[in-house]
C-alpha positions as CSV (number, residue, x, y, z in Angstrom):
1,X,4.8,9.9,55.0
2,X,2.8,8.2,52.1
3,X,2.9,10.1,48.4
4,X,-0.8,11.2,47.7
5,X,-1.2,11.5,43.8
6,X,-4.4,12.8,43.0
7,X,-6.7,10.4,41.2
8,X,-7.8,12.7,38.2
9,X,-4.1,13.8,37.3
10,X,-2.9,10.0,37.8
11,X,-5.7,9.3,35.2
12,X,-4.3,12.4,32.8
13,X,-0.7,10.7,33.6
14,X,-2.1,7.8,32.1
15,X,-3.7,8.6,29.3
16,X,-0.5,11.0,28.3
17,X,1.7,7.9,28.7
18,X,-0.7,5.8,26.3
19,X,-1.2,8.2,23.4
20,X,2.5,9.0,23.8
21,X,2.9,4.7,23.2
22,X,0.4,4.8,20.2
23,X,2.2,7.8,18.5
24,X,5.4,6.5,18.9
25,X,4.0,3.2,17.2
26,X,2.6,5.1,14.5
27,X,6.1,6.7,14.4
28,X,7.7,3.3,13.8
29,X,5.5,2.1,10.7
30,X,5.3,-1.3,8.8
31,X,9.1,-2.0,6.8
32,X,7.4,-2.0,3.5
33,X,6.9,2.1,3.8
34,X,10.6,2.3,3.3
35,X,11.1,0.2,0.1
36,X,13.7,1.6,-2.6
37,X,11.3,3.1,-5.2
38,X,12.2,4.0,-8.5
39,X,10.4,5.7,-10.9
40,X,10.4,6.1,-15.3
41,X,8.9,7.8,-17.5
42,X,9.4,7.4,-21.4
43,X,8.9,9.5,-24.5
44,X,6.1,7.2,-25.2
45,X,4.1,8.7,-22.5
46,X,4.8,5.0,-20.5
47,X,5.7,4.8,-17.2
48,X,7.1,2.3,-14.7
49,X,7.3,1.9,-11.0
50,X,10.3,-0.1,-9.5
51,X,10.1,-1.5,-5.6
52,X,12.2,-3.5,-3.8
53,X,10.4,-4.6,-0.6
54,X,12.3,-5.6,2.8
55,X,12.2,-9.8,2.9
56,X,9.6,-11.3,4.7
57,X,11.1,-14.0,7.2
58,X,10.3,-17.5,6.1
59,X,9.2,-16.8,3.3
60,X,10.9,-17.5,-0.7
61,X,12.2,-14.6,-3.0
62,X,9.3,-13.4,-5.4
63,X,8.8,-10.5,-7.6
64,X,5.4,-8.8,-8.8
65,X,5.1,-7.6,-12.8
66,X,1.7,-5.8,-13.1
67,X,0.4,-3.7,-16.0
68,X,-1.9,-1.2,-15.0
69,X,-4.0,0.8,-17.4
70,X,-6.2,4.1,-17.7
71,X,-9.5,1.9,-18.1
72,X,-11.8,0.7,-16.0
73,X,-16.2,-0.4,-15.7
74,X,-16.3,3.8,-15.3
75,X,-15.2,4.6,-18.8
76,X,-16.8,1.4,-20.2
77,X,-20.0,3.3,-19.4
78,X,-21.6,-0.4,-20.1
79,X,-22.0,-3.0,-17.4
80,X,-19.9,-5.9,-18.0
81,X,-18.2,-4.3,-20.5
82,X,-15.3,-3.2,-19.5
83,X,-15.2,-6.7,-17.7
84,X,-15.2,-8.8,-20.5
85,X,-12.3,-6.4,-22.6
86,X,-9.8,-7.7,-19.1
87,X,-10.8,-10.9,-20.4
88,X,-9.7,-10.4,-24.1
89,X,-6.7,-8.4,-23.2
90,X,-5.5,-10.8,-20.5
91,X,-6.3,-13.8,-22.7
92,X,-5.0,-13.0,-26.4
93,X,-1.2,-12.9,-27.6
94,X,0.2,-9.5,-27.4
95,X,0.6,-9.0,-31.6
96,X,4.4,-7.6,-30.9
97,X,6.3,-10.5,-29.1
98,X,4.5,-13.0,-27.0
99,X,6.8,-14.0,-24.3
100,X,6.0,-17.4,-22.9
101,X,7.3,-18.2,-19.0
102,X,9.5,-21.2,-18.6
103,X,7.3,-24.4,-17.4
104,X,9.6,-24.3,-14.2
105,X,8.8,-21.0,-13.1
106,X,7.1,-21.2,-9.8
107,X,4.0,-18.7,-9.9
108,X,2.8,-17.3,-6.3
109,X,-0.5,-15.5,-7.6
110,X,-1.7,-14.6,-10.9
111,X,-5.0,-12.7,-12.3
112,X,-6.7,-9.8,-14.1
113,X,-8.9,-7.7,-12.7
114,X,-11.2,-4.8,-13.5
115,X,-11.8,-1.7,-11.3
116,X,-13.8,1.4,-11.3
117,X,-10.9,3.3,-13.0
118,X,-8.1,1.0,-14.2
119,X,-7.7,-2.5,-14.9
120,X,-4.5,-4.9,-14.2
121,X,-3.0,-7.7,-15.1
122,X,-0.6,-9.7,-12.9
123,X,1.4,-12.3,-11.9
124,X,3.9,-12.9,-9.1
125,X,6.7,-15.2,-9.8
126,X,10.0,-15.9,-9.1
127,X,12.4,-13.4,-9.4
128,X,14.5,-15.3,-11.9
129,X,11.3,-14.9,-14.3
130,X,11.1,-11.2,-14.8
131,X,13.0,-10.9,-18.0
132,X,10.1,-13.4,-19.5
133,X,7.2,-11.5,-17.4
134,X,8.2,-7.8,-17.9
135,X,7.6,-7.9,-21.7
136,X,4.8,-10.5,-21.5
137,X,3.0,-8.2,-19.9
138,X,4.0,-5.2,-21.1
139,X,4.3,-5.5,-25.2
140,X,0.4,-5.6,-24.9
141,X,0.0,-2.1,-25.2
142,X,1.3,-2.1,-28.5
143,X,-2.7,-4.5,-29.5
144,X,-3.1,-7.6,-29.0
145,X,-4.4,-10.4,-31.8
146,X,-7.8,-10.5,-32.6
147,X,-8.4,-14.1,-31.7
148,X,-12.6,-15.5,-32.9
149,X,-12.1,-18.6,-30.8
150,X,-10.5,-17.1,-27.8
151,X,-13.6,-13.7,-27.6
152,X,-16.2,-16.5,-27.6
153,X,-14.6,-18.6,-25.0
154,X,-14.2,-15.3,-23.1
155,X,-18.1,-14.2,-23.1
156,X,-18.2,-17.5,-21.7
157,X,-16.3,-17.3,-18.9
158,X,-17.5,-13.7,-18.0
159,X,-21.2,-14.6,-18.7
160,X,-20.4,-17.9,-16.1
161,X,-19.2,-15.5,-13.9
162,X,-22.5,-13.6,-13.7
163,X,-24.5,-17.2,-13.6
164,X,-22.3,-17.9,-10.5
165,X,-23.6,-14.7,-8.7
166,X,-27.2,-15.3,-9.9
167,X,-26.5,-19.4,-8.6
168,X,-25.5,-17.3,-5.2
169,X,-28.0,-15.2,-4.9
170,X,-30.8,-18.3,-6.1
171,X,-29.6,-20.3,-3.6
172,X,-29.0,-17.9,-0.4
173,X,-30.8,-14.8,-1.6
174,X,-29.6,-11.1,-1.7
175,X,-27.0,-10.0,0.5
176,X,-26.5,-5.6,1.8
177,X,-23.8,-5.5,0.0
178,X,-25.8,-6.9,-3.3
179,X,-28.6,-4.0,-2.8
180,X,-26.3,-1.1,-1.2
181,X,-24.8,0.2,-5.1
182,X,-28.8,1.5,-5.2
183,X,-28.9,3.3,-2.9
184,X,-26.0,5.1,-4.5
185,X,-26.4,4.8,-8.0
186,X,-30.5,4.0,-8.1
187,X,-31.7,1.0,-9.7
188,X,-29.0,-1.5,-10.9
189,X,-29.5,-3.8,-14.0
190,X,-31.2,-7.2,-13.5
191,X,-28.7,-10.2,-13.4
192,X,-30.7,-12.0,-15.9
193,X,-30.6,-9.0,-18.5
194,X,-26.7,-8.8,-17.1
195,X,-26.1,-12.3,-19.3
196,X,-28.3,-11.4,-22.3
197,X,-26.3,-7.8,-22.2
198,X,-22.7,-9.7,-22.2
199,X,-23.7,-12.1,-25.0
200,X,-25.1,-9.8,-26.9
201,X,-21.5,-8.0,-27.3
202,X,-19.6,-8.1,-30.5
203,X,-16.3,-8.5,-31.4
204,X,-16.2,-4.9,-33.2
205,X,-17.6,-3.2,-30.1
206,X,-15.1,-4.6,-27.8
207,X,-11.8,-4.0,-29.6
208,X,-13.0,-0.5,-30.4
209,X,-12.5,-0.3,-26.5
210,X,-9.0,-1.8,-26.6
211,X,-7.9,0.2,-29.5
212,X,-8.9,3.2,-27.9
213,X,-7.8,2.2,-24.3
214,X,-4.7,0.2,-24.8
215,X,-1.7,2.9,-25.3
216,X,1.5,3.3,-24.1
217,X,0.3,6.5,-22.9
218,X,-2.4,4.8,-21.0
219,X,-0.3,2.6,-19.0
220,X,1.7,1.9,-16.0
221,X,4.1,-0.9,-15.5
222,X,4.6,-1.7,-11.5
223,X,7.5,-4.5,-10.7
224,X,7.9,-4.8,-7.0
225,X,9.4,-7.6,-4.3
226,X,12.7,-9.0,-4.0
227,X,14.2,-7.6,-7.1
228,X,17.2,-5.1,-7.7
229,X,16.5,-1.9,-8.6
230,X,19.0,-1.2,-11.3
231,X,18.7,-4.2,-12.9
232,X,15.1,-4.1,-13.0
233,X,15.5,-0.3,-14.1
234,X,17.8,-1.4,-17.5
235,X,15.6,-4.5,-18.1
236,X,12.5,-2.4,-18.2
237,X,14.3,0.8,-20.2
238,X,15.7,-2.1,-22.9
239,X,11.6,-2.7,-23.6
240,X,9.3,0.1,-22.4
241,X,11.6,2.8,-24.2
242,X,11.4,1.2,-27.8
243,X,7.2,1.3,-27.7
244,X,6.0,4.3,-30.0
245,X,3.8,7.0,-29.0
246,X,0.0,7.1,-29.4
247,X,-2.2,9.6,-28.3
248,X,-3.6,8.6,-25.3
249,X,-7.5,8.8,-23.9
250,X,-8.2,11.0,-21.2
251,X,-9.7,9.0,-18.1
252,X,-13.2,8.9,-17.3
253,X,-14.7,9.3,-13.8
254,X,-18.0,7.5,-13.2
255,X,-20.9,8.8,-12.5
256,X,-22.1,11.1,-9.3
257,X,-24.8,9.6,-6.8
258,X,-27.7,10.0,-6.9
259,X,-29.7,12.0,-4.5
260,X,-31.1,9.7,-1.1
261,X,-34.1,10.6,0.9
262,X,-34.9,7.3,2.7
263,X,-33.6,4.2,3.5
264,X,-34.0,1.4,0.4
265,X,-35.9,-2.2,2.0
266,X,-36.4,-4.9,-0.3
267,X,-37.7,-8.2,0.8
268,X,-36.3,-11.7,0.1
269,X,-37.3,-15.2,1.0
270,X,-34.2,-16.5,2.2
271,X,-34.3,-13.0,4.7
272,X,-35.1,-14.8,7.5
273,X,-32.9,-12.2,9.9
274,X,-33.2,-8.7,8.3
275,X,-29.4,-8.0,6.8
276,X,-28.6,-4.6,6.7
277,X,-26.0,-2.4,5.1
278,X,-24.9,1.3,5.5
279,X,-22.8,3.0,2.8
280,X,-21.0,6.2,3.6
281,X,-20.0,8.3,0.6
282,X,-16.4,8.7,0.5
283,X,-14.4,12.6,-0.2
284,X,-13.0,12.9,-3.2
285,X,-9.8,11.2,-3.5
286,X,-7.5,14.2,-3.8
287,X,-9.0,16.0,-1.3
288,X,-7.3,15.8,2.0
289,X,-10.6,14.1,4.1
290,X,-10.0,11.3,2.4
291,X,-7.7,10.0,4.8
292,X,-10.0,11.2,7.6
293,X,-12.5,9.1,5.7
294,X,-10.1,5.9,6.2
295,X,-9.6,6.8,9.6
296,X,-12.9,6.9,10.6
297,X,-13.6,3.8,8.9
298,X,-10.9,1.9,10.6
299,X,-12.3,3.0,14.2
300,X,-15.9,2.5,13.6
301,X,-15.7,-1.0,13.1
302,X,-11.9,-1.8,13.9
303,X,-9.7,-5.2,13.4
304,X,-7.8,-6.1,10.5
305,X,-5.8,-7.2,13.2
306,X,-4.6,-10.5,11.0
307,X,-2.0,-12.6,9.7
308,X,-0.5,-10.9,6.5
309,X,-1.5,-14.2,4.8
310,X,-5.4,-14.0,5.4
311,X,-8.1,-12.7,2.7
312,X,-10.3,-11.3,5.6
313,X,-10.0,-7.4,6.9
314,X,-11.5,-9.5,9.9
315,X,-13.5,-6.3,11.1
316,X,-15.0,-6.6,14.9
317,X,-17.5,-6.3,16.9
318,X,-15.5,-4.9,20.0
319,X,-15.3,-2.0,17.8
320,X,-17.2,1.4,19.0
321,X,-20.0,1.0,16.2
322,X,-19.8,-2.8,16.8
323,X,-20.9,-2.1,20.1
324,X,-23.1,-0.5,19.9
325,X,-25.1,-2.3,16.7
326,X,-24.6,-5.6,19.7
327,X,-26.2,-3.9,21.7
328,X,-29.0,-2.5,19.6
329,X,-30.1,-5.7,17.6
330,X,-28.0,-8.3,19.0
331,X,-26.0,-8.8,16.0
332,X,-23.6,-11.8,15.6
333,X,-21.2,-10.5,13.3
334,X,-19.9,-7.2,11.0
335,X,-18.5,-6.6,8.1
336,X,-17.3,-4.3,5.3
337,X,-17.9,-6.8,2.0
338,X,-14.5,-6.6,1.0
339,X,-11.8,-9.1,0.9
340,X,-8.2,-8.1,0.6
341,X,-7.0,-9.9,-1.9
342,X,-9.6,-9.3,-4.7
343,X,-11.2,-5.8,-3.4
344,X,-9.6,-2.8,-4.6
345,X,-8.0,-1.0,-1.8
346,X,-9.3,2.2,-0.9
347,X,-6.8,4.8,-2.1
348,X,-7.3,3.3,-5.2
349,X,-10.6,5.0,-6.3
350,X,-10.7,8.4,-8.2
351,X,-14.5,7.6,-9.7
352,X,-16.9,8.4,-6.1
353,X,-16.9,5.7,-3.9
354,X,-18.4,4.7,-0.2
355,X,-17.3,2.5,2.8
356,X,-19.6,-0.5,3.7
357,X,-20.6,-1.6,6.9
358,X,-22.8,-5.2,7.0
359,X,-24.7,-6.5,9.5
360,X,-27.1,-9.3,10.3
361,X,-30.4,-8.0,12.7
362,X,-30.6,-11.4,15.1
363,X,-33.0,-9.4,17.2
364,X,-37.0,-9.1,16.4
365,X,-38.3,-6.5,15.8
366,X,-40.5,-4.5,13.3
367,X,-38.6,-3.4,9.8
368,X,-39.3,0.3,10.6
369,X,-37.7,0.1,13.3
370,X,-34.4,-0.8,12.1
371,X,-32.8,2.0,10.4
372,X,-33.4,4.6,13.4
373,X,-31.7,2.3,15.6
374,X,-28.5,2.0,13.0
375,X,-28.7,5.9,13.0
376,X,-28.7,6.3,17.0
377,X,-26.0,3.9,16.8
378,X,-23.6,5.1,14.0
379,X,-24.6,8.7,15.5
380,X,-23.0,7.2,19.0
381,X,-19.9,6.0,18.0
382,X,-19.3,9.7,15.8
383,X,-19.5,11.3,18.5
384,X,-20.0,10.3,22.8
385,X,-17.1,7.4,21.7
386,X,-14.6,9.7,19.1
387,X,-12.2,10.5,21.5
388,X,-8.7,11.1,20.9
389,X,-7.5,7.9,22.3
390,X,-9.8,6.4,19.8
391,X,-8.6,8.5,16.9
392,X,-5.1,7.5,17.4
393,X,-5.5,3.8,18.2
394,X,-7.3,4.3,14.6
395,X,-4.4,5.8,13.4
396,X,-1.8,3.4,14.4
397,X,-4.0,0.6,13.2
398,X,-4.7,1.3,9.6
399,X,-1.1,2.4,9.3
400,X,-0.3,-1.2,10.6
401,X,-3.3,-3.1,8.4
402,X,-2.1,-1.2,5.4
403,X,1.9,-1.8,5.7
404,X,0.7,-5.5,6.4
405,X,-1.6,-6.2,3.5
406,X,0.7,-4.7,1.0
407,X,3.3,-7.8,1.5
408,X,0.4,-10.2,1.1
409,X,1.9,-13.8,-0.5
410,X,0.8,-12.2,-4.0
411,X,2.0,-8.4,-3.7
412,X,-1.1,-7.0,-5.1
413,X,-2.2,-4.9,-2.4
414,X,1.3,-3.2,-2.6
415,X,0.9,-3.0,-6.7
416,X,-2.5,-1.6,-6.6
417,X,-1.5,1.7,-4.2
418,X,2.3,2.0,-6.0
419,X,-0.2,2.2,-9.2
420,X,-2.8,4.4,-7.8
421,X,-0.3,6.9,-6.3
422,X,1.2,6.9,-9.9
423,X,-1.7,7.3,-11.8
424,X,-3.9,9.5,-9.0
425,X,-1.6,11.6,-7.1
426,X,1.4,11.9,-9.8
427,X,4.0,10.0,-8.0
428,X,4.3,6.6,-6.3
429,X,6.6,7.5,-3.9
430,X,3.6,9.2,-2.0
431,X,4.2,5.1,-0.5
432,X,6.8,6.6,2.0
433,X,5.1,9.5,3.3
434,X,1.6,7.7,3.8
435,X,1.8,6.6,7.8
436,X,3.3,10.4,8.4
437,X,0.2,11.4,6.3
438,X,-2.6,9.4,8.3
439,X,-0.7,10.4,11.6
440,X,-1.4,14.3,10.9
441,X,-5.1,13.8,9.5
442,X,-6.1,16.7,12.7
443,X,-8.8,15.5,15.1
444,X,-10.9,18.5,13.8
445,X,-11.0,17.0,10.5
446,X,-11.7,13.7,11.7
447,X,-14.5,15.6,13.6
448,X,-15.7,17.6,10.9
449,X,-16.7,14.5,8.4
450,X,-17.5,12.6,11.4
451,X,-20.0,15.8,12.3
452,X,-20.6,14.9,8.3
453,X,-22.3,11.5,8.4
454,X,-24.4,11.9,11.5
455,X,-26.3,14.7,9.3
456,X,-29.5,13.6,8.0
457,X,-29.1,11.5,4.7
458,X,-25.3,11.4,4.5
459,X,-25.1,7.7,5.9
460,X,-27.2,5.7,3.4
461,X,-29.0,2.7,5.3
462,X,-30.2,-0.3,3.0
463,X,-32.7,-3.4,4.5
464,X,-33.2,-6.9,3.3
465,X,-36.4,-8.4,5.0
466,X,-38.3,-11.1,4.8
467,X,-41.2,-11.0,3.1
């Protein structure tokens, strides 16, 4: 006699049997959360983070030195400020010891770069480099010289950097990710008073900033790749340790948003197909939604399914909000306006923050119209499509994206979260315990913030339309 399963327990058999799959997957996480970490702290107030990373098949030996300090566009508290003091500090001769690398040294990624609450400065080279790199970067906490010729030709190159966005702009007009900062933070300065504003800066005014800012008590030292540990360890004791102590400045958070009643339409020429942005305000870093908050943005819009060696997150619009924003307007693509190698990673923000979701309207159809149909669709995927085979797909997938990025070619993903666990959360080895983290974010959480953002005014919509 034939065995009769039942069709609705078959279907629970199933769906046990593939959550069961995706936990076990998030139970077996990317190699890089298991890196030997080591962590210093000096009398100076300095401290250092050590990683060795597992190889990555196929690819050469190379080591990350980045120096990561308290000081970012938030305690600036002047737009392009903080900006252009990257430039001096990353471009002047540390006044200690200026270590120079050997011509020979083969460089896999180098650069300085300014976030909301720290800045860095970088370079991934060659192992065989690091006892060149460590104090090159390093000794620059102790000031830096006070170069004429070197500040001008950096306003230059920061003030060309703002020409290059206004060139963009000029040339294919504003994009949602250009007009969604206000909607959080109301109106933004002009791009043309931008230049006049970072030309108008004096010498005086910006090492006032570095003085203040650039301490040993300020800083962070992050070497990480194919390196040993103890080695590293003595090499970076024989400098770090000798640095006196100054006082250091207490960080800065930026500013709160402000408050948003409607959505925010502006019109542009080049708007021939409405473009469209929403912004959801992120928890505060510490508190424990903000991994729900990554969570949710992971399964809303999905992918990041590349090769470690792409820029793109490569979001998708199979995704449950992707769907349903295809269905709605008939959009041809989605985004978050980020790019791995050169957007801060999430866990990196202390100062308030907000996830972006970018999309081009393809269908016609009156301006008004727009923003309720985003709502009904954003309000969708929070809720009819959140179920718990969703949740942990999302789960298992930023786990994955994450572990990925951070062994990009350059490293830097993996030195901007061993920095921000140091400077945010107190220790760097939070690194080890972050797939265990996301994989006990509780659905109710999830389903609290998710409850959140379908609430009038929590998901803030911007328009760019034609005119």
């Amino acid at each position: 006699m034939p065995l009769r399963v039942p069709i609705l327990a078959l279907r629970r058999a199933l769906c046990a049997a593939l959550l069961l799959s995706r936990t076990t997957a998030t139970q077996s996480p990317p190699p890089v959360f298991s890196a030997e970490l080591r962590e210093l702290e000096f009398p100076n107030g300095m401290r250092a983070v050590i990683a060795r990373t597992p190889p990555v098949e196929g690819r050469a030996p190379r080591a990350f030195a980045g120096l990561y300090l308290r000081y970012g566009s938030a305690a600036a508290g002047r737009p392009e400020l903080a900006h252009l003091v990257e430039h001096i500090v990353a471009n002047n001769a540390p006044a200690l010891v200026n270590y120079v690398l050997p011509t020979a040294t083969k460089v896999y990624g180098s650069n300085a770069m300014t976030r909301p609450d720290y800045m860095s400065f970088f370079r991934t080279v060659s192992p065989d480099a690091l006892p060149d790199i460590i104090p090159n970067r390093a000794n620059r906490v102790l000031g830096i010289r006070n170069d004429s010729a070197i500040f001008e030709r950096e306003v230059g190159r920061v003030a060309s950097e703002a020409q290059r966005r206004i060139d963009r702009i000029a040339a294919s007009g504003l994009s949602a990710e250009d007009v969604l900062p206000s909607a959080f933070w109301g109106p933004q300065v002009s791009l043309a008073a931008l230049l006049d504003s970072i030309h108008g800066f004096g010498r005086t005014a910006v090492f006032e900033q570095v003085e203040r800012y650039l301490k040993p008590a300020n800083a962070l030292l992050v070497i990480a790749g194919d390196i040993d540990v103890d080695s590293i360890a003595a090499l970076v004791t024989k400098h770090l340790s000798t640095y006196p102590a100054r006082m250091p400045t207490p960080t800065i958070v930026g500013p709160a948003f402000v408050a948003y009643t409607r959505p925010l339409i502006v019109t542009d020429a080049y708007a021939i197909d409405p473009r469209v942005g929403i912004g959801l305000p992120a928890p505060e870093r510490r508190d424990p939604e903000f991994l729900a908050y990554m969570i949710l943005d992971q399964y809303l819009i999905g992918g990041r399914g590349l090769a470690t060696d792409s820029t793109s997150q490569g979001r998708s619009l199979r995704s449950p909000l992707g769907t349903r924003l295809a269905n709605a307007f008939s959009i041809a693509d989605i985004d978050d306006g980020r790019d791995a190698r050169t957007s801060p990673p999430a866990l990196s923000f202390q100062s308030p923050s907000y996830a972006t979701i970018s999309f081009t309207v393809k269908r016609a159809m009156p301006t008004d119209s727009i923003a309720p149909r985003t709502l009904a669709a954003l309000r969708g995927a929070l809720t009819t499509d959140l179920t718990d085979d969703a949740i942990a797909k999302a789960k298992h997938d930023l786990s994955d994206y994450l572990g990925r990025s951070m062994l990009a070619p350059d490293l830097l993903p993996l030195g901007d979260h061993l920095a921000a666990f140091s400077f945010i959360d107190g220790s760097a080895k939070r690194l080890k315990s972050l797939p265990s983290e996301i994989d006990r974010v509780s659905l109710v959480r999830i389903r609290t913030l998710a409850a959140r953002y379908v609430a009038p005014g929590m998901a803030r919509i911007v328009i760019v339309a034609a005119h």
